[in-house]
N, C-alpha and C positions, 0 to 999 in steps of 0.2 A: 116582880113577875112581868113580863114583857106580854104584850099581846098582839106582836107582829107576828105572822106566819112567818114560815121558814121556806123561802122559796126553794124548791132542790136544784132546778135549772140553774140559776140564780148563784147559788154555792160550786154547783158541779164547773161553774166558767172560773169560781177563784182557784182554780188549783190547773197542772197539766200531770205531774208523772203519776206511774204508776205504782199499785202494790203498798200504796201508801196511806189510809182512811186518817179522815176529818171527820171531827164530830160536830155534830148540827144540834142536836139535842140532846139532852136526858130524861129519863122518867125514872125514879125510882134509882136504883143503881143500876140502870141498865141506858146502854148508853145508843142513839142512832148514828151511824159515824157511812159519810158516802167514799166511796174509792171507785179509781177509774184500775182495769185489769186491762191486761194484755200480754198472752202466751200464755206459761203456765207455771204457777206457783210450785212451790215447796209440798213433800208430804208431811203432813203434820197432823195433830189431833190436840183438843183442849181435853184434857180428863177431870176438868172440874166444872164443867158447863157446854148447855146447846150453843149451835152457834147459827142463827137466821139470816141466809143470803135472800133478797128480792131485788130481781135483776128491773133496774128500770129502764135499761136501752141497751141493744146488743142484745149476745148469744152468752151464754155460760154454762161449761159441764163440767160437774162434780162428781170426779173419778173419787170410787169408794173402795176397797180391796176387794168388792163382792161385787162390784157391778158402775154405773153410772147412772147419774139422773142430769136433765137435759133439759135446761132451762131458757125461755124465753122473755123477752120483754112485758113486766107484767105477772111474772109466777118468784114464785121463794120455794122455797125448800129450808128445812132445820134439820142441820147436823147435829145427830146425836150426842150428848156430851162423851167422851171416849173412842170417838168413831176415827179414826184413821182416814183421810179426805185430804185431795188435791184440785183445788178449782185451776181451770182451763179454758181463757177466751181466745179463741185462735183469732177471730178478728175484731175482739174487743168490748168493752161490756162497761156501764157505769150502774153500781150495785150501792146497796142499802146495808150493810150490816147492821142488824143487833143483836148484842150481848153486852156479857155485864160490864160495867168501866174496870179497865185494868186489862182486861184480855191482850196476850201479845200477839197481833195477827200470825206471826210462824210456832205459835204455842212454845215446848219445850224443844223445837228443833233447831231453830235458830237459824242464822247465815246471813247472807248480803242482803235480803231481804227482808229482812226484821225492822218493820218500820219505829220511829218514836211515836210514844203513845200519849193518850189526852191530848193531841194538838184540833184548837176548836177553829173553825172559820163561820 
């Protein structure tokens, strides 16, 4: 059991591209993984789990097929497990995901965007 903190700043300087999460921690089987966004992902949905964005720098919106919600530095939102969602940083955003380990960030949609998963920094 380690009892360094996890700096996020710190994590957030080892990486540049985007669309792409690293994971920082786990609890449980659920995993914290940071990615840096830019423009706007893929529509997709996980239908077998929520999925917890918390924007920690930048803007982020998550077009929903019913609406948007409009996220700031400092706010989350959880998409419902099944929910049909397309996050959107026009000018860029460095976020928190959590959900369970395994999750493909483009779900069952897939495409050029379908990061490799479990990669820790």
């Amino acid at each position: 059991m380690s009892r360094k903190p996890v700096n996020i700043r710190d994590k957030l300087a080892l990486f540049h591209d985007h669309w792409s999460p690293r994971v920082v921690a786990e609890m449980n089987d659920y995993q914290f993984k940071l990615v840096k966004l830019q423009g706007a992902f893929v529509w997709h949905d996980h239908p077998d789990t929520d999925e917890c964005f918390l924007v920690i720098d930048g803007a982020l919106r998550i077009e929903l097929r019913d609406g948007t919600v409009e996220l700031q530095a400092g706010e989350m939102y959880v998409v419902p497990k099944g929910v049909e969602h397309r996050p959107v940083a026009e000018t860029g955003a460095h976020v928190m995901l959590i959900e369970p380990r395994g999750v493909v960030n483009t779900g069952e949609a897939g495409g050029a965007l379908t990061a490799e998963n479990d990669i820790w920094i």
